[in-house]
C-alpha positions as CSV (number, residue, x, y, z in Angstrom):
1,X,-124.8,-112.5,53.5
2,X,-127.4,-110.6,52.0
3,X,-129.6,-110.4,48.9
4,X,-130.7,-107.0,47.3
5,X,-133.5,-105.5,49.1
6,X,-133.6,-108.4,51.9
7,X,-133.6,-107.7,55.8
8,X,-131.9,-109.4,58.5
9,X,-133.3,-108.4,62.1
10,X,-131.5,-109.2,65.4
11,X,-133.4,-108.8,68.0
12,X,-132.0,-108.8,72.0
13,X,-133.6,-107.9,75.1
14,X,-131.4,-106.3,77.9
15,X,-131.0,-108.7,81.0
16,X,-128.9,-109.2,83.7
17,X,-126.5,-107.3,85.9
18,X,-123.5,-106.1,83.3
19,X,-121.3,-103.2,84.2
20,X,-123.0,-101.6,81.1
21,X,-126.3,-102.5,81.1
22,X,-127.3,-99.3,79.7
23,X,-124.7,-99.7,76.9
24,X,-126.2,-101.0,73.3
25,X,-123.8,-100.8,70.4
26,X,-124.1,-102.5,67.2
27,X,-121.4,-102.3,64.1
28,X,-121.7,-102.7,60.6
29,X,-118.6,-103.5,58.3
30,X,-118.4,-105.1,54.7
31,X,-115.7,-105.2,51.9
32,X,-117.5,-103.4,49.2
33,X,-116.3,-103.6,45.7
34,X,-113.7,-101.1,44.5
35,X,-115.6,-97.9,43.4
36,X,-114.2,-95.6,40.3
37,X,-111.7,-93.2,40.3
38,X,-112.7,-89.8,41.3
39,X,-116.3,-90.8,42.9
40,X,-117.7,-88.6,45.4
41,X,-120.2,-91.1,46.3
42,X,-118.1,-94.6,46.1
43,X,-120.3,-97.0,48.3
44,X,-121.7,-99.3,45.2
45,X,-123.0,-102.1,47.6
46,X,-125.1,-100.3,50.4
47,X,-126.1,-101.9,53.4
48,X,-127.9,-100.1,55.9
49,X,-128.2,-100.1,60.3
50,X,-130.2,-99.4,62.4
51,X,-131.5,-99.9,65.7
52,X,-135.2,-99.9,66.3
53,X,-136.7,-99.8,70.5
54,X,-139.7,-102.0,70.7
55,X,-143.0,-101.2,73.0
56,X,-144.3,-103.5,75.3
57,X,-146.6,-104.9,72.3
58,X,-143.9,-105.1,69.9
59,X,-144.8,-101.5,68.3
60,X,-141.4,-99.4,67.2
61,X,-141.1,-96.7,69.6
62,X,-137.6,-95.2,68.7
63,X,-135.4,-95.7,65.7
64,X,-131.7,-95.0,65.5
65,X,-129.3,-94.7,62.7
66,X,-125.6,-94.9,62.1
67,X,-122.5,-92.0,62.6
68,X,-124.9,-89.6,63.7
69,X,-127.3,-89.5,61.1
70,X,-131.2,-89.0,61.4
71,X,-131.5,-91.4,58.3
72,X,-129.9,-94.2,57.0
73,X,-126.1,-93.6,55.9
74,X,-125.2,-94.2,52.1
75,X,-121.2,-93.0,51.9
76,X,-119.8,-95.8,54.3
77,X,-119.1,-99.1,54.4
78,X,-118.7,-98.9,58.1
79,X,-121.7,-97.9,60.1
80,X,-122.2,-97.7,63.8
81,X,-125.0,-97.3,66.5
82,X,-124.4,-96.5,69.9
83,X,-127.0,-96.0,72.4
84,X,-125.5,-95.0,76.2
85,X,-128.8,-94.9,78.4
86,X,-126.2,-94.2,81.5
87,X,-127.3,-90.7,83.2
88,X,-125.6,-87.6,81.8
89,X,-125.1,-89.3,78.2
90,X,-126.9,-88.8,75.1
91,X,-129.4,-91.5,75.5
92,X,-130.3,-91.3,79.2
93,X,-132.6,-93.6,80.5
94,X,-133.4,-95.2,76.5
95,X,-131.5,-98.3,77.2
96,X,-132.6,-100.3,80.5
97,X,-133.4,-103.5,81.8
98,X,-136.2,-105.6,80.2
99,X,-135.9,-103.4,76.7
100,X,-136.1,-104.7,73.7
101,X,-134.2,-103.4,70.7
102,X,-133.8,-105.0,66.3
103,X,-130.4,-104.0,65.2
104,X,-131.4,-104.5,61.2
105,X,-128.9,-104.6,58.4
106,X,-130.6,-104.1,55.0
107,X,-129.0,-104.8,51.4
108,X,-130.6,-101.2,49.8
109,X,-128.7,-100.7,46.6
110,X,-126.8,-103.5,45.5
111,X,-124.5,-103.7,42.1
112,X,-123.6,-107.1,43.0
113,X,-126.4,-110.4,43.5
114,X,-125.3,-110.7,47.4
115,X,-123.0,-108.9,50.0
116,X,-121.3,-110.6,52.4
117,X,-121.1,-108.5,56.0
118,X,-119.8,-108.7,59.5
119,X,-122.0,-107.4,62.5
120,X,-121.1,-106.8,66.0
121,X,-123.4,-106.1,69.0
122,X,-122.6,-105.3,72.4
123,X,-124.5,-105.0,75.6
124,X,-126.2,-106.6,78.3
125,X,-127.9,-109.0,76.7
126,X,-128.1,-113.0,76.3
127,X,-128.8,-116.2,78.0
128,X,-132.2,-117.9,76.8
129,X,-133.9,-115.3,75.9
130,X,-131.8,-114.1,73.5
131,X,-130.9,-116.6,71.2
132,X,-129.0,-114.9,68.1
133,X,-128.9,-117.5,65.1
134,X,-125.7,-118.3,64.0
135,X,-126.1,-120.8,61.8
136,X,-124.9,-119.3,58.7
137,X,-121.8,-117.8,60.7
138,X,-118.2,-118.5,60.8
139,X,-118.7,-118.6,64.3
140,X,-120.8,-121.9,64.3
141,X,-118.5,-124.2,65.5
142,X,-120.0,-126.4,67.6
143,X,-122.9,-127.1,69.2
144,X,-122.9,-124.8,72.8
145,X,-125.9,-125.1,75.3
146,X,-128.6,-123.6,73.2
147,X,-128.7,-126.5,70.4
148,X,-126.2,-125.4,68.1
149,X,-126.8,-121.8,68.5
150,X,-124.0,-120.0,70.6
151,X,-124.8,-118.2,73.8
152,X,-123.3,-114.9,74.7
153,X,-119.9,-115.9,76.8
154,X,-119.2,-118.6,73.9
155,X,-120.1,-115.8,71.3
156,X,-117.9,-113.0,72.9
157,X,-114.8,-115.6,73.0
158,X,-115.1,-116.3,69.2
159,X,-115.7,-112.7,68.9
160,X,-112.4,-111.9,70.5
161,X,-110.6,-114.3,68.1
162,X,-112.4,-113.0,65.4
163,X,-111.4,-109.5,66.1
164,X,-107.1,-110.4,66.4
165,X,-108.0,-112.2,62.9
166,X,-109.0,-108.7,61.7
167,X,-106.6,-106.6,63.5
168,X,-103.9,-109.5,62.3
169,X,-105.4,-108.4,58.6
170,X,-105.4,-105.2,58.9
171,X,-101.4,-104.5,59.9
172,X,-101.2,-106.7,57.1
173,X,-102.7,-104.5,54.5
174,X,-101.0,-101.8,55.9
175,X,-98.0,-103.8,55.4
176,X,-98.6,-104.1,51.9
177,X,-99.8,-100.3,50.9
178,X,-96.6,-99.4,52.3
179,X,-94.7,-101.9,50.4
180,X,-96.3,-101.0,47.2
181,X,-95.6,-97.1,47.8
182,X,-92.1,-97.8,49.0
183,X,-91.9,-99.5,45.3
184,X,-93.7,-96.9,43.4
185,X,-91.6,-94.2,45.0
186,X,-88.5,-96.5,44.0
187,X,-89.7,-96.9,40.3
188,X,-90.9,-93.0,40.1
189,X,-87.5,-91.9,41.3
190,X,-85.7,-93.6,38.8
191,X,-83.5,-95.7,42.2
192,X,-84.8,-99.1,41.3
């Protein structure tokens, strides 16, 4: 959860031997609140991503934002960064081993005191020296190897679970937008 006009940086260095170690990804979501009718610019709660490639002295060498964009994106509530370093792709040769990246999420414009958000990041990255602090998250649920904080395979697991939650929620909305048509068609019709 975030404040208006506060940061939360996430930074990860890519390690190991992962089938996509050149791979770095990092989603944005968040429920914003319901916008008015007819907008043509409905995101009232605006969060912003981006990935930023740190030097070897910590300098910002690269910075990446969401769907495409060459600045940050203020129409979506969901917002995504891919980087493929593999050869051939867009990023060739950007994301390798020993890199370090910040995926930041910034509260820009809020109508609200706080938004509440959920981030994912994939890639090669974790063991000690990546710790990412989970603390504040729902998926703090025990204490793991790294004193409370969770490291990656415990992290991916819960991610998983989280994700069927979401997927689980989702088919149910659909559920409901269909049921509430199916009625409004019903009641519109005059067959009810």
């Amino acid at each position: 959860e975030l404040d208006g006009g506060v940061s939360q940086n996430y930074n990860v260095t890519i390690q190991g031997s992962c089938s996509s170690l050149n791979i770095l990804s990092a989603t944005l979501v968040w429920t914003d609140p319901p916008g008015a009718n007819g907008c043509t610019s409905c995101v009232l709660n605006d969060l912003d991503l981006k990935i930023e490639k740190y030097g070897a002295n910590g300098e910002i060498v690269n910075t990446f934002y969401p769907n495409g964009l060459s600045r940050p994106d203020d129409r979506n509530n969901a917002e995504r960064v891919r980087l493929d370093g593999r050869i051939g792709e867009a990023h060739e040769g950007l994301v390798k081993k020993n890199d370090t990246f910040g995926i930041i999420v910034k509260a820009n414009n809020l109508v609200t005191n706080s938004q509440k958000y959920a981030l994912v990041i994939t890639g090669c990255f974790g063991g000690k020296g990546n710790i990412l602090d989970t603390t504040d998250s729902v998926f703090a649920t025990g204490a793991t190897s790294m004193s409370g904080l969770l490291d990656a395979e415990d992290w991916i697991n819960q991610l998983e679970d989280a994700l069927y939650a979401i997927a689980a929620a989702g088919v149910l909305f659909i559920l409901l937008v269909l049921t509430c048509c199916y009625a409004c068609c019903k009641c519109c019709s005059g067959k009810e």
